[in-house]
N, C-alpha and C positions, 0 to 999 in steps of 0.2 A: 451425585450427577455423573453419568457416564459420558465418556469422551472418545470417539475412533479418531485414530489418526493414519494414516494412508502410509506405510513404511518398505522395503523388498529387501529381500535377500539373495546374493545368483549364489545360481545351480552350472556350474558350467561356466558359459558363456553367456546366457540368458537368465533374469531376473522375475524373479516367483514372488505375487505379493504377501507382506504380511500387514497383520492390523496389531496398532497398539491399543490397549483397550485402558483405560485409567478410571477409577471409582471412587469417589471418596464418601465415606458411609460412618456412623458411629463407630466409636471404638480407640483401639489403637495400635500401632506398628504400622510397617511400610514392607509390605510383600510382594514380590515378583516372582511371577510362574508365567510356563509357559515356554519350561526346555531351554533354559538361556545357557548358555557359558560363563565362565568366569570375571569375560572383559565385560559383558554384559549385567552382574551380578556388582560389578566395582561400580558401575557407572549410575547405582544410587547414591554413594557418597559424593561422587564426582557432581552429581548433577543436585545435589541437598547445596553442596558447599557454592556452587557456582548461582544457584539461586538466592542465597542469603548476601552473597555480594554483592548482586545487582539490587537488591533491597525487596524482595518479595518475599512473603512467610512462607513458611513451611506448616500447613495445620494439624492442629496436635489431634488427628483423629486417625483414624483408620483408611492409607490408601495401597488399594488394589491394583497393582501394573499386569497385565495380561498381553505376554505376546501371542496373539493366536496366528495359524493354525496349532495349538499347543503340541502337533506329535510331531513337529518339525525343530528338530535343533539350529537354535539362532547363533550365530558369532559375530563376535566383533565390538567396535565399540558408537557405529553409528545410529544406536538407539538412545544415545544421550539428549538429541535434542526433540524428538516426539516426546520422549518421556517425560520432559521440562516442561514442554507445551501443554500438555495434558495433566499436569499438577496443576499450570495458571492457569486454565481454563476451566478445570474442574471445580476448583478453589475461588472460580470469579472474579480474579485479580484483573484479567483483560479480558473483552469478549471476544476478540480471535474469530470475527464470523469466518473466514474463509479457511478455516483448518482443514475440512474435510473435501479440500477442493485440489487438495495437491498433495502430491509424496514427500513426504519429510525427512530427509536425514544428515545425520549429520556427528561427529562428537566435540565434548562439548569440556571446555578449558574452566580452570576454577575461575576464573575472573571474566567467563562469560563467553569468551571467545568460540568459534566455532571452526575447527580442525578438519582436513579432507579427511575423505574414505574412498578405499577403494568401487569401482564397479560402477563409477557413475554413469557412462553410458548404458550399458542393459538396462541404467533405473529410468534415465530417460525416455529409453525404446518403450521400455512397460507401462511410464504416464500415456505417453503421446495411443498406445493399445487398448488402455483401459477407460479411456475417456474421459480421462482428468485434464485440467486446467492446465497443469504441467509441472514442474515437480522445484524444489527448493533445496539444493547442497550449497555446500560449503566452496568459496570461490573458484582454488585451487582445482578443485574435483570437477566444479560445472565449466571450467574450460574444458575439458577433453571432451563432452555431450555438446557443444558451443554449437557444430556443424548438423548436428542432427534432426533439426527442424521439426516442424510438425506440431510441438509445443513450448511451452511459456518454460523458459529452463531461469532462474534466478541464482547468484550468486552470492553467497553472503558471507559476511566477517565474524560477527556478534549475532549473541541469541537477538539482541535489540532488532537486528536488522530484519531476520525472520517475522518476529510481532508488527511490524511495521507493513510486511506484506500480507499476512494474516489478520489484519486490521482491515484493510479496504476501505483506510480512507486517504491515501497515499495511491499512486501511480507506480511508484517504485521504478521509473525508467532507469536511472540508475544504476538500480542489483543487475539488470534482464542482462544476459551474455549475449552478447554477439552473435554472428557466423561467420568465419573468415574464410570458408571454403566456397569458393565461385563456381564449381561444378565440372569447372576445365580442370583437367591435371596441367603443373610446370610445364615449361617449353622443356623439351629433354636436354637441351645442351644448357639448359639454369639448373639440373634439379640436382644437383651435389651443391652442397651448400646451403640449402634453404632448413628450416628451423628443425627438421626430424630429425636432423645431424648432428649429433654433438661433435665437440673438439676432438676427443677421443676416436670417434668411429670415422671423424674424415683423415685422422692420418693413417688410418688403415684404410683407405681406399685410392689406390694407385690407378696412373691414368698406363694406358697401353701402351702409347709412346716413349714414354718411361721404362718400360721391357725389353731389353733388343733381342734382337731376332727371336725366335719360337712359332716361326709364322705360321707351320699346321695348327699347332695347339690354339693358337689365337682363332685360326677359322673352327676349330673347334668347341671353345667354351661358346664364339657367335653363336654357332647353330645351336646348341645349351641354352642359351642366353632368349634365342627367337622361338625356341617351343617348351620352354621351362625342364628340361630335360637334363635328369643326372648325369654327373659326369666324377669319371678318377684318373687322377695325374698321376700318372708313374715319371720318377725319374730319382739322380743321385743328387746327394745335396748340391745348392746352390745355382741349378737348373733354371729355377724361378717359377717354380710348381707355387710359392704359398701367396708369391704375389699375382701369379695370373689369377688365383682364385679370389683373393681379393677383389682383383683388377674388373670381375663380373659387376660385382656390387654397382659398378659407375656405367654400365652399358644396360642395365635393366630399365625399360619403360617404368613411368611412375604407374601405382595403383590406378584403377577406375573406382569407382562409387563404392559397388559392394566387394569390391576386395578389399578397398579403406575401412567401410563399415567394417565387415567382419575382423582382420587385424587389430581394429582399435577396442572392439571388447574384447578381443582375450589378453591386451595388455592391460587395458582397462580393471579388467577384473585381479588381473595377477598385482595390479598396484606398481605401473611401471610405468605411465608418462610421464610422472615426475614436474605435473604441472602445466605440463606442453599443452598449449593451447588446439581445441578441433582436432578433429581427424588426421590419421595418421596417412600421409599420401606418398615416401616415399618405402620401398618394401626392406624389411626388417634382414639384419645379415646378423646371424648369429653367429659365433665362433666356439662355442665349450669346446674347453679340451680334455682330449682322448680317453681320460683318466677319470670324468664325470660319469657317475653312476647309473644307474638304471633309472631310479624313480628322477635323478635332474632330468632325463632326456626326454621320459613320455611326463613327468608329472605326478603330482601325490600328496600325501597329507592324509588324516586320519579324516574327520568331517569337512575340513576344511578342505574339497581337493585344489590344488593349484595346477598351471599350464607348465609343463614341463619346457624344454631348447625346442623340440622339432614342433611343438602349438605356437610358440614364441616368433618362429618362424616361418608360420605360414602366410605363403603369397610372394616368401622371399625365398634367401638361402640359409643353409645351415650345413658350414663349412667345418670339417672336420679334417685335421692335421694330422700326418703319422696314423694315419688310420690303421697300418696293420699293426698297431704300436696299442689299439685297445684292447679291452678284454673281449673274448668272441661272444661272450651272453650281450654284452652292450651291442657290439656292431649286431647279432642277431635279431635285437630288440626291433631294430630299423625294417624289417622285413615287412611285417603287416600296414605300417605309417606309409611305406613307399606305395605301398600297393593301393591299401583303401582309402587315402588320403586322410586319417581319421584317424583317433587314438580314442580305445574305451578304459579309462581305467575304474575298474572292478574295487568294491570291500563289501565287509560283510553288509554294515546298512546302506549304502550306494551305490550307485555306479554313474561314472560322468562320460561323456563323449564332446572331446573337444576337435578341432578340428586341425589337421596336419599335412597343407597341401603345401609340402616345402622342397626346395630344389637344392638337393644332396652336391655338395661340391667337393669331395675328399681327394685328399693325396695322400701320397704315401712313396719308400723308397723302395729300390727293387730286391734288396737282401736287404740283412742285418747288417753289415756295411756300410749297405748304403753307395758303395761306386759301382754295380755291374755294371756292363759297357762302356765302363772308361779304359779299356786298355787292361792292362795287370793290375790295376789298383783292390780291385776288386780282391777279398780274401776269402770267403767264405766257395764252402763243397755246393757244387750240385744241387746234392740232396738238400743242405742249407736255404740255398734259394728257394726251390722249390718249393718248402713248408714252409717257408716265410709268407711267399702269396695265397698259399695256400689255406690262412686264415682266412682268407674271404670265401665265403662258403658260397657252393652254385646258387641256390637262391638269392643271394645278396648279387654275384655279379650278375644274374638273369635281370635285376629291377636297374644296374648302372647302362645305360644308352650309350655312351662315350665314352672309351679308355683311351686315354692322350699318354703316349706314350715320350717323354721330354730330355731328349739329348744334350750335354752339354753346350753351353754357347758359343760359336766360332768364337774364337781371341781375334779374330778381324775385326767381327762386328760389335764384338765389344772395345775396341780401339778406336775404331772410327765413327762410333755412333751415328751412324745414317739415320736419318729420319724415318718414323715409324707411325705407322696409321693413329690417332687422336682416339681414346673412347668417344670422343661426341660424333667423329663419321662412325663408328662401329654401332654406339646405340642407335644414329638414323635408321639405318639399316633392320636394326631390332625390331624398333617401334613400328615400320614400315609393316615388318612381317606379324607383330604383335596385333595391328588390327587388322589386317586378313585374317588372322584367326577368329578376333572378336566378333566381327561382322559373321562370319561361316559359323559360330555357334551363336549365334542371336535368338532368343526363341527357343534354345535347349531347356526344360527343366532341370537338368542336371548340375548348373552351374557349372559349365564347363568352359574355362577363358585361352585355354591353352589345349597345342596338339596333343603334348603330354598324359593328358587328362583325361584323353577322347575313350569309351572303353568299344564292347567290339561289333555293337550295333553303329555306333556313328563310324567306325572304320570301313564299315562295309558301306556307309552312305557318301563317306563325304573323301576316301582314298580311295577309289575302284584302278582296279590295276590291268592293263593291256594285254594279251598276247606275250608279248614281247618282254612287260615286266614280271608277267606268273611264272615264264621260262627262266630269265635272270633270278627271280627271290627260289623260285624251286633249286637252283642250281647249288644258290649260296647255303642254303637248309639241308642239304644232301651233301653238301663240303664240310661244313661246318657243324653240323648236326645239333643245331640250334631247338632250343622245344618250343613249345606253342608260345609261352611268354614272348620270348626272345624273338620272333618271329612278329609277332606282333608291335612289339617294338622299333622293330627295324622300320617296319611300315611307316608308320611313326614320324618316326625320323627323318627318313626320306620326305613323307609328307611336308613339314619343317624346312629342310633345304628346298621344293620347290618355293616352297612363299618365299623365303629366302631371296631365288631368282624371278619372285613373278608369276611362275607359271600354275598356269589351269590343271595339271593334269602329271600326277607325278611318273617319272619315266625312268626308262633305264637305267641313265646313269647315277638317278640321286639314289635308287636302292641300292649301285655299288657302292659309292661312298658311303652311306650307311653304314652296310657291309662290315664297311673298313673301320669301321670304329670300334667293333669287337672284337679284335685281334688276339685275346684273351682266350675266347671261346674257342678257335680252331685249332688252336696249334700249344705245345708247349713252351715257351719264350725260351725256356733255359735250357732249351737239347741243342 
């Protein structure tokens, strides 16, 4: 008697079906083909032993396991519970009408249990596409798909529980997961704190007012913060460069819809909710440091590829300390991920494309030192400084928007600690200018939520520039001798600071501040 059962694998981000195919025919032995792996190839034993526990035979004939499409290599170990299913069913131990009506996975504990897997959303996106009933994981796993609607997602403990919804004579309200997601994002001044947060990652996130003084660099990361827009601290130690970057994390808008969706399968897949119920709605702040290698940052693995720090963080940030303090191949690596929002990584039998629309927040000091501009403290030649910045290669600074430049703290205002603007008036402000934006690309195919993001057909649609502003950007591009990227981005940015203040029509003076945030580009800081 042959048996399909409905199974996926992701490729990426998205989940590719596969069919488990079961036979039981004269004969003898228990064969599996069908391109498996090795977790896959144990999880005969695992699933013989976990069947004899719960009290079902195993029969002494001849069965066939078949993962098809067979020229597709499978991993992992969430074929343990189709595979179990498809022995009792084959074998007529239960009749299971409903087997072929849902996606089954899951693995599978010797005393019966059933254990998460990664990737459960994409499996849910791919029931709810293929026109299935809706699909059946493991409790753990089918909270993170909870918010995804559209289909029947069930949650289960023990193989028992599976057969009991595979049965159809149960309701199973019960196993069915929830949706905890209402469609609103947080109010912004709640959304530190709420369940995306662990213990960990809220004491790395410092509120503004907590900062004293730096008050350009504050309007600075703002305008960062309101067009998703790179940004590099320069200053000497103890300036407060690693907590202002921090301090963004707490002024960032929460996610919308498909910026949560998308977010939550490439954690999904990389097996990092860690159980977290729904969708992911506050944006993700990555920090590797400096000294993380090439495949951590875009991603890797043999067959298996996983989402590297810059996929990990897309829709958020990915803060990088001591930047000039990496190796130049890594900072280099960053070049195409700033640009195309997108990371392809390449091998000989695949190639995956995940996505890396993430908001660079690096710092760095200004020599090896570390004190320029403090007076004499500073020890290092000239030439020293010099080649210390000069690790950041022009392309790298052509894709940074904002070089915040961060002076020591008056001793006044660190004396007297004055009162200091709140992130939650700073994120208003964000958010205010975050859906101007939204609104202004509504209707883009491109997926574009932010200015940042805009490329140079919607610049000419949606910046058009005066008289008055073509003479000012000509002016700054003729001083500065900025190339078309750079140029582009200023636009940008400017664009950015008008929503900022409201206005319809970006002018004057927001492309000179702009401008001014390259200060990198015109001049040499250490002559």
């Amino acid at each position: 008697m042959l048996i399909n059962i409905h199974c996926a694998k992701c490729v990426g981000i998205e989940a590719v079906p596969v069919t488990v195919e079961v036979d039981i025919a004269s004969g003898l032995g228990i064969h599996l083909v069908g391109l498996a792996d090795a977790a896959v190839k144990e999880s005969l034993l695992r699933t013989m032993t976990a069947l004899q526990s719960m009290g079902f035979r195993i029969p002494g004939k001849k069965i066939v396991i078949n993962l098809a499409p067979a020229d597709m290599h499978k991993k992992g170990s969430g074929y343990d519970v189709p595979i179990a299913l498809g022995i009792i069913k084959a074998s007529r131990q239960r009749e299971l009408a409903r087997i072929e009506e849902y996606i089954i996975m899951g693995e599978l504990g010797l005393d019966g249990t059933v254990r998460e897997i990664p990737g459960a959303l994409p499996i849910a996106e791919l029931a709810s596409g293929s026109g299935l009933r809706g699909c059946i994981l493991p409790a753990r796993s089918a909270q993170e798909a909870a918010d995804y609607g559209c289909t029947e997602i069930y949650g289960v403990e023990t193989l028992e529980d599976v057969m009991r919804i595979l049965d159809g004579e149960e309701q199973c309200e019960d196993l069915l997961v929830r949706e905890t997601y209402d469609g609103n994002p947080p109010d912004q001044a709640r959304c530190i704190g709420v369940k995306d947060r662990s213990e960990e990652e809220m004491t790395q996130i410092m509120d503004l007012s907590e900062i004293m003084g730096q008050d350009a660099a504050k309007r600075g990361i703002e305008i960062a913060a309101a067009g998703n827009h790179n940004v590099l601290l320069i200053g000497p130690p103890g300036s407060g460069k690693s907590s202002l970057a921090k301090a963004i994390a707490g002024i960032l808008p929460p996610m919308n819809l498909e910026e949560s969706l998308q977010t939550s399968k490439i954690y999904s897949v990389a097996g990092k909710r860690n159980g977290r119920g729904g969708l992911m709605r506050m944006r993700p702040f990555r920090s590797p440091h400096y000294s993380a290698s090439i495949a951590a940052l875009i991603g890797g693995g043999s067959d298996n590829i996983l989402p590297g720090e810059i996929s990990l963080a897309h829709n958020g940030i990915l803060m990088i300390d001591e930047f000039c303090e990496a190796p130049k191949k890594v900072v280099e690596v960053l070049r195409a991920p700033m640009e195309d929002r997108k990371v392809t990584i390449s091998r000989l039998k695949t190639k995956i494309e995940y996505p890396a629309d993430f908001m660079l927040v690096a710092a760095t000091n200004p020599c090896p030192c570390g004190y320029y501009g403090e007076g004499d403290r500073c020890t290092c030649s000239p030439s020293r400084r010099s080649a210390y910045l000069s690790k950041l290669s022009g392309p790298i600074m052509d894709r940074i928007d904002i070089q915040l430049w961060m002076s020591p703290v008056d001793p006044k205002k660190l004396v007297e600690r004055e009162p200091a603007e709140s992130s939650a008036e700073v994120a208003a402000r964000v958010l205010k200018a975050r859906e101007i934006q939204r609104a202004r690309f509504t209707g883009e195919d491109s997926g574009t939520f932010c200015n940042s993001a805009m490329n140079n057909r919607q610049i000419e649609k949606y910046c058009p520039l005066s008289p008055q502003c073509r003479a000012v950007l000509e002016r700054v591009i003729e001083h500065m001798g900025l190339s078309a990227r750079a140029c582009y981005r200023i636009i940008k940015l400017a664009r950015t600071i008008a929503d900022l203040e409201g206005c319809t029509d970006i002018e004057p003076r927001h492309l000179s501040e702009a401008a001014s945030y390259r200060f990198l580009d015109k001049q040499n800081i250490f002559d």
